[in-house]
N, C-alpha and C positions, 0 to 999 in steps of 0.2 A: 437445308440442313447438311447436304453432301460437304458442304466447301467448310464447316464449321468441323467434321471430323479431319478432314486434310490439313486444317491450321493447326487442330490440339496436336496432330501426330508430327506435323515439323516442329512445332514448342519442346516436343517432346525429345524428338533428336537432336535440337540443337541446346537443352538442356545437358544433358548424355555429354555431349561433343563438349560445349564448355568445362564438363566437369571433367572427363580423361582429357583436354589440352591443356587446364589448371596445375591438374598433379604431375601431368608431365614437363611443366614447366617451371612447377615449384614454387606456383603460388598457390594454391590448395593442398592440401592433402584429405582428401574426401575419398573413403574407400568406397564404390558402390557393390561392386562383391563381395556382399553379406553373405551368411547360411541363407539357402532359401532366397538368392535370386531370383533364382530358376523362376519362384512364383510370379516376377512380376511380367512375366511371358502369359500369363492366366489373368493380371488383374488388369493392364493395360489394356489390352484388346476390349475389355469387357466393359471397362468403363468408358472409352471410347463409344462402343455400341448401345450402350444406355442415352444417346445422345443421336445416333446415326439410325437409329432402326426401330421400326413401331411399336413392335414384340419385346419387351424387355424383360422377360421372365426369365428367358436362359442366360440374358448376359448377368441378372439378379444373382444367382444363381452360381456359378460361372465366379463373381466378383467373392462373394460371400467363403465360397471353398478357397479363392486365393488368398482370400483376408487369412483364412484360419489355420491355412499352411503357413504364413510368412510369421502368423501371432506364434506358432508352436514352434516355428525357428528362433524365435526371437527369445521364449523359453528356456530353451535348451543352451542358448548363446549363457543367459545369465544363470541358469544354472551351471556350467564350465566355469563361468568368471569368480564363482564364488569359490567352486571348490579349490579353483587357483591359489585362491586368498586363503582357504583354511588351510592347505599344505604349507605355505609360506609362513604361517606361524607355528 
């Protein structure tokens, strides 16, 4: 099970890697610097670890708070978008 968290975590980076060479080169434009990055520094690890480690309670745990930080960014984003829109009219 060790070598199966090693593989998701290079997928992982070289997901990352294609996405900033994309926009840097002007076949993508995919922002991944949302509000609420920051969470997926909390959701990664965890889910990774739900896979790599017997104990899955803390990374449970762990996954769940980074869901609900990045859902309450994700709030706040479209609450802004809106009020964008009702000043504009």
């Amino acid at each position: 099970m060790k070598s199966f968290g090693n593989v998701l975590w290079g997928i992982v980076l070289i997901v990352v890697g294609l996405i900033i060479g994309g926009n840097e080169l002007g076949i993508t434009n995919i922002n991944i610097f949302f509000d609420g990055w920051w969470t997926l520094f909390i959701i990664v690890p965890c889910f990774i670890g739900l896979f790599k480690e017997r104990e899955k309670t803390g990374n449970i745990i762990g996954l769940l708070i980074g869901i609900a930080e990045a859902s309450s960014m994700t709030e706040k984003q479209i609450r802004a978008i809106e009020e964008k829109k009702a000043q504009k009219l």
